[in-house]
N, CA and C of each residue as an Amber inpcrd file, in Angstrom:
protein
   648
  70.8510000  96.8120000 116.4730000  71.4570000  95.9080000 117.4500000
  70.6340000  95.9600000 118.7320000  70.3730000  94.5920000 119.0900000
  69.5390000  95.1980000 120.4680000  71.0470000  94.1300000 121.5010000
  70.4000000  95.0020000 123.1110000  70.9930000  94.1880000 124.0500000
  70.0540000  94.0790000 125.0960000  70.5570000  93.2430000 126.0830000
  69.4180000  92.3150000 126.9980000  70.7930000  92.8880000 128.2760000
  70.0210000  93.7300000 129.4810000  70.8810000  94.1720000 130.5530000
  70.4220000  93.4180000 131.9420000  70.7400000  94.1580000 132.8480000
  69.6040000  93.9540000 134.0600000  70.2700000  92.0980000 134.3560000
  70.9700000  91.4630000 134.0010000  71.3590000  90.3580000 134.3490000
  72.7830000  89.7890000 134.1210000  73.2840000  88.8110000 134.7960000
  74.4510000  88.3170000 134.2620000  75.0830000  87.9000000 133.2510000
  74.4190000  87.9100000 132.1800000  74.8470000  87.5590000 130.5990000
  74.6320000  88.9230000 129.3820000  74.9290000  89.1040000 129.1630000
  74.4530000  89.8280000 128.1040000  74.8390000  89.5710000 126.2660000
  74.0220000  89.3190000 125.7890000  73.7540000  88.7870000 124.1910000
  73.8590000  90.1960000 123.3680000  74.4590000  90.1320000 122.3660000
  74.3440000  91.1360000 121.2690000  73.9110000  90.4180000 119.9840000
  72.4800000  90.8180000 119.5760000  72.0170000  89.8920000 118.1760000
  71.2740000  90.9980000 117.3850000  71.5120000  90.4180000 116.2700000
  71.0430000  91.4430000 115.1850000  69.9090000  91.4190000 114.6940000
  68.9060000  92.5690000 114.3530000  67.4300000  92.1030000 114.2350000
  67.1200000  93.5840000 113.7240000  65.6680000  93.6550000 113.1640000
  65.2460000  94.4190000 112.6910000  64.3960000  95.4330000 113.5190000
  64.0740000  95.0100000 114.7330000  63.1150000  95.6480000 116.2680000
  63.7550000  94.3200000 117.1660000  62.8140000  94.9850000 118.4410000
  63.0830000  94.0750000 119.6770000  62.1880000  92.7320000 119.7090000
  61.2090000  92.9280000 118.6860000  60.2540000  91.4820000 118.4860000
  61.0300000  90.4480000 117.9390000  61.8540000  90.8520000 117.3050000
  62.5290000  90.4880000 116.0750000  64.1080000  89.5460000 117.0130000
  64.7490000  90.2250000 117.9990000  65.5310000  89.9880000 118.4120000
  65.1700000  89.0030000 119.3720000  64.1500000  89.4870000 120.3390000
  63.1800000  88.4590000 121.0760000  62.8060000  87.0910000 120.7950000
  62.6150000  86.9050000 119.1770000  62.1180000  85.4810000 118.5070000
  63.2310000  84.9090000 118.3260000  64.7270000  85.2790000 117.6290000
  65.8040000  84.6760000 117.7880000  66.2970000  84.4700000 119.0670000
  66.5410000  85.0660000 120.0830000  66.9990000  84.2080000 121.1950000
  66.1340000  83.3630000 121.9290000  64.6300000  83.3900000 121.8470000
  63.8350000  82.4200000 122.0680000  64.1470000  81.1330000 121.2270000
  64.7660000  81.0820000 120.2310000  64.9470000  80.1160000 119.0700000
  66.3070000  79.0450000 119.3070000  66.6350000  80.4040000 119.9650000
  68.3760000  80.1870000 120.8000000  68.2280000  79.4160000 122.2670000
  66.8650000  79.0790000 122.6310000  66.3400000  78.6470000 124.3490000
  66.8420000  79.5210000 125.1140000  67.0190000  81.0060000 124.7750000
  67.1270000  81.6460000 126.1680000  66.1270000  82.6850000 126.2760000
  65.9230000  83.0420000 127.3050000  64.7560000  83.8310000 128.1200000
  64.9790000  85.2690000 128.2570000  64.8940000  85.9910000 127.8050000
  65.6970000  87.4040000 128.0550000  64.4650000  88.0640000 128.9410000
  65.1940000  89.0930000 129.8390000  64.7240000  89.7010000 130.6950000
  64.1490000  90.5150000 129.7780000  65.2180000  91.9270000 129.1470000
  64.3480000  93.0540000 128.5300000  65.8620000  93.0600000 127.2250000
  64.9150000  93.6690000 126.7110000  65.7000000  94.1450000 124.7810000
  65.6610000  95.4180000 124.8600000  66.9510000  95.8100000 124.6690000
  67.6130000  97.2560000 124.3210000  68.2680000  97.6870000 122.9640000
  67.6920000  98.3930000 122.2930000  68.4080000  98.8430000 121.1850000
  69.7290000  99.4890000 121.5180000  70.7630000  99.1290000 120.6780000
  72.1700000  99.7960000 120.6950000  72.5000000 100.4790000 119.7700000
  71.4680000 100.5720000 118.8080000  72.1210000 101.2780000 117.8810000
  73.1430000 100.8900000 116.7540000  73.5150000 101.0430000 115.1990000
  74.2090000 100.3530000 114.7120000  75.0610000 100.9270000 114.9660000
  76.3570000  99.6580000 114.5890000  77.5320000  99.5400000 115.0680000
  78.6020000 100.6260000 114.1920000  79.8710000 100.6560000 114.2670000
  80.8900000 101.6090000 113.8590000  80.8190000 100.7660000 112.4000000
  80.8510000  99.6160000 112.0410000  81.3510000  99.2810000 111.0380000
  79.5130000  99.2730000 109.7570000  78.9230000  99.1950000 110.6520000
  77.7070000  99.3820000 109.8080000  77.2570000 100.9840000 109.3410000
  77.9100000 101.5470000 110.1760000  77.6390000 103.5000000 109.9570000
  78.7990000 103.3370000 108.7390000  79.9480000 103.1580000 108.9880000
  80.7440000 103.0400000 107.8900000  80.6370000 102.4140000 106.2540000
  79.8760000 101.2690000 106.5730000  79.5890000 100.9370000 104.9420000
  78.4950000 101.8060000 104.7060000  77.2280000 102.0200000 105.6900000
  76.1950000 103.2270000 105.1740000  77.4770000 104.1660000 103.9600000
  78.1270000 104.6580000 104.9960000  78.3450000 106.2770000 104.4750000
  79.5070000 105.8570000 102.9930000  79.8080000 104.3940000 102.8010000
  80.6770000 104.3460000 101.7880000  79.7360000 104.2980000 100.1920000
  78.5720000 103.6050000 101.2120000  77.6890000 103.0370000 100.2180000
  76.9990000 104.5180000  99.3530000  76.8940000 104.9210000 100.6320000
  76.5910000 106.4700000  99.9750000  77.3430000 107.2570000  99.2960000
  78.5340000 107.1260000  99.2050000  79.8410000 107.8080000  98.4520000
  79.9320000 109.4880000  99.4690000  79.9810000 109.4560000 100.7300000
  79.9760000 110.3270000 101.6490000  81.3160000 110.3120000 101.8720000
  82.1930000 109.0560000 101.5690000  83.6950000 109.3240000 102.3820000
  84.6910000 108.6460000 101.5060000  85.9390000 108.7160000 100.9710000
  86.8330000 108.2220000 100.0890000  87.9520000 108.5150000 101.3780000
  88.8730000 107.4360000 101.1490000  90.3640000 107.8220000 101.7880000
  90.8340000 109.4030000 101.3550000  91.7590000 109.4960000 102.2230000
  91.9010000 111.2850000 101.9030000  93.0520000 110.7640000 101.4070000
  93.3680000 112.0760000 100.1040000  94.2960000 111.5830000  99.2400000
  95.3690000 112.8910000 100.0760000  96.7920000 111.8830000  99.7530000
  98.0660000 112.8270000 100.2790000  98.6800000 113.2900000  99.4120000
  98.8900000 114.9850000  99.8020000  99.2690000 115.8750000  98.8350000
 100.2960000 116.5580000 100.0200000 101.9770000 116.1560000  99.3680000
 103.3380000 116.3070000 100.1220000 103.0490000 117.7370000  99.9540000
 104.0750000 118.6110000 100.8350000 104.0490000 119.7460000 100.9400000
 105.5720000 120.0570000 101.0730000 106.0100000 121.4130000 100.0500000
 107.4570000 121.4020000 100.5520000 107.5990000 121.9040000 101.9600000
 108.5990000 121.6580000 102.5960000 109.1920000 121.8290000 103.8020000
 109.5330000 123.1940000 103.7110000 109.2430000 124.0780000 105.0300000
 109.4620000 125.1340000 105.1860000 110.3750000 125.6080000 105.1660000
 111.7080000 125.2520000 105.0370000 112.7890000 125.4880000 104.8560000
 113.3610000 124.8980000 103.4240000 112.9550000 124.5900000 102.8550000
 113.2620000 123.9320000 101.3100000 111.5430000 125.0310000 100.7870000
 112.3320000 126.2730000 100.0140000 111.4100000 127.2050000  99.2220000
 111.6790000 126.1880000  98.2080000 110.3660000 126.5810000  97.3270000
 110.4070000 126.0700000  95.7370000 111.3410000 126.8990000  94.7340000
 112.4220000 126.1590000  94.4350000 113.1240000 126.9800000  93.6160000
 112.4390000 127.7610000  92.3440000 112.8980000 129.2340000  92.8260000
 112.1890000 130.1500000  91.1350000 112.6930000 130.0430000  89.9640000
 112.3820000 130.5740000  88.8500000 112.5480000 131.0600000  87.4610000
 113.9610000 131.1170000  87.5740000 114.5440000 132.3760000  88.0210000
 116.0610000 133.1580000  88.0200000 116.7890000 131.6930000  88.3930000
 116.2040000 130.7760000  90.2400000 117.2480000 129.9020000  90.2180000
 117.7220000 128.7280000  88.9690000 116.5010000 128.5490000  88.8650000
 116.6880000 127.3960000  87.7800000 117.6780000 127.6890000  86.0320000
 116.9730000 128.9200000  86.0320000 117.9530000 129.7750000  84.8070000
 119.6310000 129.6570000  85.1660000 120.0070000 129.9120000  86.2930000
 121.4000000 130.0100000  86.7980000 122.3310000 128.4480000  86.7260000
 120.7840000 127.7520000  87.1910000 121.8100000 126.4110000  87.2880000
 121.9390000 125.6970000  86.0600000 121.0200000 126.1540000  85.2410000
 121.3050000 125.6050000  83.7880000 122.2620000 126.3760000  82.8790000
 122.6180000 127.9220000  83.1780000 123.8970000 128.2380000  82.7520000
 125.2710000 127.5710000  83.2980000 124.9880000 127.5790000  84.3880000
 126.2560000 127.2980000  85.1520000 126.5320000 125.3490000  84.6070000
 125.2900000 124.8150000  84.4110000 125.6510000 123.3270000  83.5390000
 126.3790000 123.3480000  81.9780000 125.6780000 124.5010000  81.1820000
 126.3840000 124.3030000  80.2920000 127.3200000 125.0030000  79.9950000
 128.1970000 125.6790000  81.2410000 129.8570000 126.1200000  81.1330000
 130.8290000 124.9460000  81.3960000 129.8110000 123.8020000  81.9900000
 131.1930000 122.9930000  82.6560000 131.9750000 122.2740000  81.3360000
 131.7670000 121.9050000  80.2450000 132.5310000 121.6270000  79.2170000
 133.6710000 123.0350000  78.5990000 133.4240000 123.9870000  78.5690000
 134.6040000 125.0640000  78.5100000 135.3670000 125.1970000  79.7980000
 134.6650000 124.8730000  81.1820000 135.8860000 125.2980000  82.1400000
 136.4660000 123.5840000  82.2790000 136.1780000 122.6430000  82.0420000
 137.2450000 121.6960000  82.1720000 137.8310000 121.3430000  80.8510000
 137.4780000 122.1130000  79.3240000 138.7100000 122.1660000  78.7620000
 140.0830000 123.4880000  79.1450000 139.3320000 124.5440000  79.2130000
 140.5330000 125.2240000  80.1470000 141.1690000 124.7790000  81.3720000
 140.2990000 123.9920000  82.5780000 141.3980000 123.1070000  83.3570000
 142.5910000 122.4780000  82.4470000 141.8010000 121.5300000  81.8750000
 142.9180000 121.0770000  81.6710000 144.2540000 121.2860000  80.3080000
 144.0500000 122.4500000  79.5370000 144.7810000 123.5110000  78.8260000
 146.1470000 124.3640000  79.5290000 145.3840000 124.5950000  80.5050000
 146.1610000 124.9590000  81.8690000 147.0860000 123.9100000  82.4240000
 146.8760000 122.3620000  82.5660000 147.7000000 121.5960000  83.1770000
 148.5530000 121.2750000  82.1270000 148.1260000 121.1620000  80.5640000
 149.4670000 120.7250000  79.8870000 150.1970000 121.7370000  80.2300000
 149.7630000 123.5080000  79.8210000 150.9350000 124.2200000  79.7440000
 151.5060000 124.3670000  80.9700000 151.1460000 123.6720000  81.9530000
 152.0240000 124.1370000  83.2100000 152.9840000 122.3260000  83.2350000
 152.8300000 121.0270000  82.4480000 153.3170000 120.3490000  82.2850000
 154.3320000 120.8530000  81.3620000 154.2420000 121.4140000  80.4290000
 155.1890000 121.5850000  79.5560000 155.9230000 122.5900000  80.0820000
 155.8030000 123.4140000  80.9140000 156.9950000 124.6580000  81.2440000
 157.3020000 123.5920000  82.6140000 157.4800000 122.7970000  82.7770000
 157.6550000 122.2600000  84.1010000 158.9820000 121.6260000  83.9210000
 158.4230000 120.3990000  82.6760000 159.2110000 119.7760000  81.6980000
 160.7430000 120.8030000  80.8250000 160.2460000 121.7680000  80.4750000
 161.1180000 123.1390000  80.1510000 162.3140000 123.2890000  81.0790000
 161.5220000 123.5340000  82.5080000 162.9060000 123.5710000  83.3710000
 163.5210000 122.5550000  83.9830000 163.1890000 121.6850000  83.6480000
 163.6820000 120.4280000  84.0850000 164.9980000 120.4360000  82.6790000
 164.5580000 120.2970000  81.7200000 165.4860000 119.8690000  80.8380000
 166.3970000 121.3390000  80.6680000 166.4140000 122.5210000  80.9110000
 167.1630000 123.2060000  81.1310000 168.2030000 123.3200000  81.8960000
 167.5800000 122.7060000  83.1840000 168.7530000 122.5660000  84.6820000
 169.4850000 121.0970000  84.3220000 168.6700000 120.2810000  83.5050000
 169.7850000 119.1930000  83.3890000 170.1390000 119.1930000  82.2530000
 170.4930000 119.9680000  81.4210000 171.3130000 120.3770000  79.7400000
 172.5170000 119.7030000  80.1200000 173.4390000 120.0370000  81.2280000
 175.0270000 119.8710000  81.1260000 175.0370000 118.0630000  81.5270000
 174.4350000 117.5670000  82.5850000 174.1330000 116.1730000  82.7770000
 173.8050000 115.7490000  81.3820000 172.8940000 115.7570000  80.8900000
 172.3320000 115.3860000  79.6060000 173.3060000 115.1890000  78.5600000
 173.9240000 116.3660000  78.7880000 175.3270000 116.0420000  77.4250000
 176.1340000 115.2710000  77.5990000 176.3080000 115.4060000  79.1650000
 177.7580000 114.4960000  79.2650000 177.2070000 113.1930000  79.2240000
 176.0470000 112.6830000  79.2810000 175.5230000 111.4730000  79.4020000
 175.7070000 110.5100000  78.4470000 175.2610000 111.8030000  77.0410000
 175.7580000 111.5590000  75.3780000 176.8960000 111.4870000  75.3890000
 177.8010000 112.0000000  75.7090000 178.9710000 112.0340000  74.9980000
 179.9010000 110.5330000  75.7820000 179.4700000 109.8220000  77.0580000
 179.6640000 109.5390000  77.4130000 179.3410000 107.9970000  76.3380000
 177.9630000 107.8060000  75.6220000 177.4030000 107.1220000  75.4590000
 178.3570000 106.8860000  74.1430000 178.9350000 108.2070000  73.6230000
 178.8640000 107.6450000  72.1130000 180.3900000 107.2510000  72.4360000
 180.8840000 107.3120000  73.1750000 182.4800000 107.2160000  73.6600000
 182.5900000 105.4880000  73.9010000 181.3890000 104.9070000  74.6530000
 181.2470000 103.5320000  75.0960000 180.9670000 103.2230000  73.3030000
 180.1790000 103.1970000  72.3190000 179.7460000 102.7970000  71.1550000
 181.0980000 102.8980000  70.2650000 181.9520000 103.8920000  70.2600000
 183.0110000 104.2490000  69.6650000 184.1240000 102.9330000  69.8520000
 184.3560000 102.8500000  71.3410000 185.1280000 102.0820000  71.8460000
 184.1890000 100.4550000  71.3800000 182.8660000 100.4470000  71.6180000
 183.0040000  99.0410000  71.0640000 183.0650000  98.5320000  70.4580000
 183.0490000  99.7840000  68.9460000 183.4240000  99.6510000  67.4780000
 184.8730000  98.8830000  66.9570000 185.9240000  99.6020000  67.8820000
 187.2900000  99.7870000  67.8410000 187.5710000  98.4460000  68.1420000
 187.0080000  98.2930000  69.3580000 187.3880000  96.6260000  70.3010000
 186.9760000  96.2070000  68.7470000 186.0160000  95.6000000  68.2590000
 185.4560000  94.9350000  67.6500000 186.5810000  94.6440000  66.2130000
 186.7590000  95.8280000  65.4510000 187.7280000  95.6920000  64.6600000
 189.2200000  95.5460000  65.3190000 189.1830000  95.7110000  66.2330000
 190.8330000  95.1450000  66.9350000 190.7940000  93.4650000  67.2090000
 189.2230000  93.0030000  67.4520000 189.1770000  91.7930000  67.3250000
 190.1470000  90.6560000  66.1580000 189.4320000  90.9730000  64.8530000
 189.5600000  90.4270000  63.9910000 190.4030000  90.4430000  63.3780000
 191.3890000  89.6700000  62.3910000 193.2010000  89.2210000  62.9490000
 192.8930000  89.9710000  61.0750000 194.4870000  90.3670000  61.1810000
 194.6730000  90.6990000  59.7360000 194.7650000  89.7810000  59.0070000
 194.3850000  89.7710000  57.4320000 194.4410000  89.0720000  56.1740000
 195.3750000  88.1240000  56.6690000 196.8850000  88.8300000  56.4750000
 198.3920000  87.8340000  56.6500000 198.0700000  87.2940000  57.6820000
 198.2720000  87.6820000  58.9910000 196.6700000  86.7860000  59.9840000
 196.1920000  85.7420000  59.9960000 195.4980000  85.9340000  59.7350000
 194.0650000  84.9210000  58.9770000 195.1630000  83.7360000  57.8270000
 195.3590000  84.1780000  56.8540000 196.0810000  83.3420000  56.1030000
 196.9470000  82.2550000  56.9300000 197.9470000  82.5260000  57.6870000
 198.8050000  81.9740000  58.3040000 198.5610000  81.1100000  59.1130000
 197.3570000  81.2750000  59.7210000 196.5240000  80.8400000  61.1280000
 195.8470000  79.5490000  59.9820000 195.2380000  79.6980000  58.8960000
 194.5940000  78.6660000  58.4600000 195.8860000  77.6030000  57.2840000
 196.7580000  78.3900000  57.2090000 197.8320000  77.3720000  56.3820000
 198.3420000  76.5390000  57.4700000 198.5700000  76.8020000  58.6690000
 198.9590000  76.1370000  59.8910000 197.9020000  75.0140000  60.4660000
 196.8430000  75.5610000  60.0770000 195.6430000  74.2420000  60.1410000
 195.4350000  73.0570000  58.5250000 195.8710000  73.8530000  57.5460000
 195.2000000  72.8250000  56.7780000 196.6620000  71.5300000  56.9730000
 195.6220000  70.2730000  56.1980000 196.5610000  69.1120000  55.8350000
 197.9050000  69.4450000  54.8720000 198.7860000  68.7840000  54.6990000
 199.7530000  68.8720000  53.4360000 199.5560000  68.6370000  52.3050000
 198.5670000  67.6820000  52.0010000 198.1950000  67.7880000  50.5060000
 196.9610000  69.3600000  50.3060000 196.7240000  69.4660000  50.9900000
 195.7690000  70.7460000  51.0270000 196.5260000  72.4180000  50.1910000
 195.6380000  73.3620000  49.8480000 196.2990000  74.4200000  49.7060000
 195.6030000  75.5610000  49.7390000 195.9200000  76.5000000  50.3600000
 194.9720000  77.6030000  50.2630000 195.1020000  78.2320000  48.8760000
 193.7050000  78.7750000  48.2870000 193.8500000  79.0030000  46.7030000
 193.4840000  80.6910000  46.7170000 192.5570000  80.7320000  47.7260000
 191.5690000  82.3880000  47.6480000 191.6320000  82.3990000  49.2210000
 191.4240000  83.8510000  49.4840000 190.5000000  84.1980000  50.8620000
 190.3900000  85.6750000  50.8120000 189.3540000  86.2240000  51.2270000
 188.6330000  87.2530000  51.0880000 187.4600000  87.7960000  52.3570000
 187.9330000  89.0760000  52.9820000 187.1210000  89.6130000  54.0480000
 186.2550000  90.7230000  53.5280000 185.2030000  90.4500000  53.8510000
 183.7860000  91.6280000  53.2450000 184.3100000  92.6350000  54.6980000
 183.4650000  94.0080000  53.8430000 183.6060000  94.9450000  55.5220000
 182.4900000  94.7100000  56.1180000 181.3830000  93.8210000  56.3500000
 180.5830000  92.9590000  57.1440000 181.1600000  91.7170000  57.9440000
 182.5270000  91.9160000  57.9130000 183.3090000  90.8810000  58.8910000
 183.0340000  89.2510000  58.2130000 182.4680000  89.1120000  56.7420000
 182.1450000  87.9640000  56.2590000 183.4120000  86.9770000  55.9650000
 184.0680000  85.9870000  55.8220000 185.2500000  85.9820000  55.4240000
 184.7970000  84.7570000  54.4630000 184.9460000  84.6990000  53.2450000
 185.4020000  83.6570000  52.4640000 186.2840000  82.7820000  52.3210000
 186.9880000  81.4860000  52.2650000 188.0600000  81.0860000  51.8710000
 187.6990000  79.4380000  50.6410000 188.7520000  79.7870000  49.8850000
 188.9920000  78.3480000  48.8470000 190.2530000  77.7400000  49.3020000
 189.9700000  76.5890000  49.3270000 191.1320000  75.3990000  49.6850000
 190.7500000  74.4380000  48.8930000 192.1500000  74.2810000  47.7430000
 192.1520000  72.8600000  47.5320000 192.2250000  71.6140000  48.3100000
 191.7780000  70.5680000  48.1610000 192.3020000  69.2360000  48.6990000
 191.7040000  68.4620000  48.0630000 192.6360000  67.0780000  48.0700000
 191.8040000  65.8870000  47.3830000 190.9920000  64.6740000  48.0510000
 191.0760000  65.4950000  49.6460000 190.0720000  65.0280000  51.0650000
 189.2580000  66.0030000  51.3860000 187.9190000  66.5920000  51.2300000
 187.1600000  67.2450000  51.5300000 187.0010000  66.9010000  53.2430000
 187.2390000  65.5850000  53.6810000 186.0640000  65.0960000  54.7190000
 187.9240000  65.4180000  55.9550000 188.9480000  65.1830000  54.9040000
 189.8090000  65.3230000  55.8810000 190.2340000  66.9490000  56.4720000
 189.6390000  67.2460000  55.3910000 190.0820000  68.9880000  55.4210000
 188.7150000  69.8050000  56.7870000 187.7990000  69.0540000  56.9150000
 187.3070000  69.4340000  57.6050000 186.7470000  69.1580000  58.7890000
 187.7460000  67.8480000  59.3140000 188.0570000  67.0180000  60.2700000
 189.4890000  68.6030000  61.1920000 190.0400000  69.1300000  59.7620000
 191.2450000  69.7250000  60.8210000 191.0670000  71.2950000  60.9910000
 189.6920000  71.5830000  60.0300000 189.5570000  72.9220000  60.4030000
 188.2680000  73.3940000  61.6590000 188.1310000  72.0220000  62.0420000
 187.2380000  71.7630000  63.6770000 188.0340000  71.8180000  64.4400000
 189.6000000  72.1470000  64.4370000 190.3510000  72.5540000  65.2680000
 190.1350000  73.7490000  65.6500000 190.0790000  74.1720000  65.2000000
 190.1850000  75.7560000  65.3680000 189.0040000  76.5920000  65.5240000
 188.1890000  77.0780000  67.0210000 187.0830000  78.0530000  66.7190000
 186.8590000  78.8860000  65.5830000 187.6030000  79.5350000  65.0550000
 187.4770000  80.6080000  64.0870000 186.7240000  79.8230000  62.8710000
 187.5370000  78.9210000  61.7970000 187.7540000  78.0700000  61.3680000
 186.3910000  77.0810000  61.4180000 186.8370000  76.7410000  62.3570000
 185.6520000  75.5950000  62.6840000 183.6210000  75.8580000  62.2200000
 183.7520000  77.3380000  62.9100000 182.4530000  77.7910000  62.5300000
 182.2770000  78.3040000  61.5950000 182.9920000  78.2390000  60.0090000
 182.6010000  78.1630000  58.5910000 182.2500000  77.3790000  58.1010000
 181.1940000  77.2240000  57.2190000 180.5840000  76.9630000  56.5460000
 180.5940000  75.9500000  55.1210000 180.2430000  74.9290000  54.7540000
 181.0940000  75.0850000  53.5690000 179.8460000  75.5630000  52.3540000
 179.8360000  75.8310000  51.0630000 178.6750000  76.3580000  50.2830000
 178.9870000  76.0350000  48.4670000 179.8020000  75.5610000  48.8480000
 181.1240000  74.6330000  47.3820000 181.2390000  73.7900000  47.2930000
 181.6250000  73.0940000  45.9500000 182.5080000  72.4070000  46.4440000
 182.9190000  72.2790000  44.4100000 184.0430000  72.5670000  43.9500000
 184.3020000  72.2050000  42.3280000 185.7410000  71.1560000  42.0620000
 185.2610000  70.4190000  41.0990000 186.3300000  69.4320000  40.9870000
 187.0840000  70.0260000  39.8420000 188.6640000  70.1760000  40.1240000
 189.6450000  70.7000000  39.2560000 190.1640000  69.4250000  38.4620000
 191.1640000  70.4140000  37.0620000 191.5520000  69.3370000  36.1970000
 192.2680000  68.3690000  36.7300000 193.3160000  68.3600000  38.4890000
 194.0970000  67.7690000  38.7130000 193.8890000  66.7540000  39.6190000
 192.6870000  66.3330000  39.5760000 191.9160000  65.2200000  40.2230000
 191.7280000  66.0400000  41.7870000 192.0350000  66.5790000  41.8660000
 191.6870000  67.3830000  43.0490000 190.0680000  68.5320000  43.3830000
 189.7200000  69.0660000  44.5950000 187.9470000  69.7390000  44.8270000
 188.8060000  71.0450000  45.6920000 188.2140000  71.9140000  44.7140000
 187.9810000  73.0880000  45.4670000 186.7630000  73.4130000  46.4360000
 187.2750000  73.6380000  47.7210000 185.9620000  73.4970000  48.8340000
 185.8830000  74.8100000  49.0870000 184.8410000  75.7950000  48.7840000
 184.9860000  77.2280000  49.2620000 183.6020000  77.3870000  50.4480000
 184.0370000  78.2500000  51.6800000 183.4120000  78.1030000  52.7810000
 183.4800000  79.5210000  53.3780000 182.6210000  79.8270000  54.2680000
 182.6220000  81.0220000  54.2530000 181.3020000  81.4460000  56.0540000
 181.8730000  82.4660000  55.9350000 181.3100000  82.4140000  57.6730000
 181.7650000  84.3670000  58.2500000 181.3310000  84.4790000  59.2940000
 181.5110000  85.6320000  59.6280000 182.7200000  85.6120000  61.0200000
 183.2450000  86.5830000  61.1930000 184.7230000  86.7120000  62.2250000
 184.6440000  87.5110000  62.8110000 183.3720000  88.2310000  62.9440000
 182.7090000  89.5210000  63.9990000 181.3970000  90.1060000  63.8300000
C-alpha cells in the first residue's frame, strides 16, 4: 500500500512499489507530491496467514463450572440404585394406602353396625307393608264375582272366574252380545282393563267370551 502525505489529500492505492503506485495516479491526472509505503493492510496479513493454514477459528471446549464437580463412579452407581427401587417403593406406597383404606372402612362400618341395622329392618318393614297393602288391595273371589254380576247385561252370565297368585284374573261370560257385553264392562276400571283372548260359540246359540287381565 503506498500513501502520498505532506498535502491536503491523501490517496491510498495499491501497487507493487512506489513506481508502480506513481503510474496509476498519474493515470488518475493527479500529481503526487511523495509515495509512502504503508505496509499491507489487516485484512491482507489475514488471508496471508489463512492461506498459509497458520490460523483456524479456535474451537470451544465448555468447561464444567467450578461448583458443578463431575459426578463420580460411586455417584452415578447410587442414582441408578436408587432408580431401580422406585417400582417396589411405590408398590408398597400404595399396599400401605389400601390397608389403611380398608381398616378405615373397618371402623367406619363398626361404629355404624347399630344405624345400619335399623336401616334394614326399617327397609324390610316398608317392603313387608307394601306387600300387605298390595294384597289388601285386591277384592275377594265373592268380591270380584259380585262386582262383575252387577256389571254384566241380563241376558249375560258369568260361567268361570279364576285368580292366579300373580294377581292374573281370568273370567268366562256367556252372552249372545259380545259387543254389548263389552260396551258395560268399560264401566268399570277393574273390568274395563281386561282383555278379551276368546271367544267359543255354545250349543245354545249363545259365545262364551273369556278375558283376562291382571288386578295388581
Amino acid at each position: 500500500m503506498l500513501r502520498r502525505s505532506g498535502a491536503s489529500e491523501i490517496r491510498i492505492v495499491r501497487a507493487e512499489d512506489a513506481a508502480a503506485a506513481r503510474a496509476r495516479l498519474a493515470a488518475a491526472g493527479l500529481d503526487p507530491v511523495s509515495i509512502e509505503p504503508i505496509g499491507p493492510s489487516l485484512f491482507d496479513m489475514l488471508g496471508e496467514r489463512i492461506a498459509r493454514g497458520g490460523w483456524r477459528f479456535p474451537r470451544l471446549r465448555p468447561a464444567w463450572p467450578a461448583r458443578l464437580a463431575r459426578p463420580s463412579g460411586a455417584v452415578l452407581t447410587g442414582a441408578a440404585l436408587l432408580l431401580a427401587t422406585v417400582p417396589f417403593t411405590t408398590a408398597i406406597g400404595a399396599w400401605g394406602l389400601v390397608g389403611l383404606d380398608r381398616w378405615q372402612a373397618a371402623r367406619i362400618a363398626k361404629r355404624q353396625a347399630p344405624a345400619i341395622a335399623a336401616s334394614v329392618r326399617v327397609a324390610a318393614v316398608e317392603r313387608a307393608r307394601d306387600d300387605v297393602e298390595a294384597v289388601m288391595a285386591v277384592p275377594s273371589m265373592s268380591g270380584l264375582a259380585g262386582r262383575l254380576r252387577a256389571l254384566l247385561p241380563e241376558e249375560a252370565g258369568l260361567v268361570a272366574m279364576a285368580l292366579a297368585e300373580n294377581g292374573a284374573l281370568t273370567v268366562e261370560v256367556e252372552t249372545p252380545d259380545p259387543d254389548r257385553l263389552r260396551t258395560a264392562l268399560a264401566a268399570d276400571p277393574l273390568f274395563g282393563a281386561l282383555r278379551e283372548i276368546g271367544q267359543t260359540r255354545t250349543e245354545g246359540a249363545t259365545i262364551d267370551v273369556i278375558l283376562t287381565g291382571r288386578v295388581r
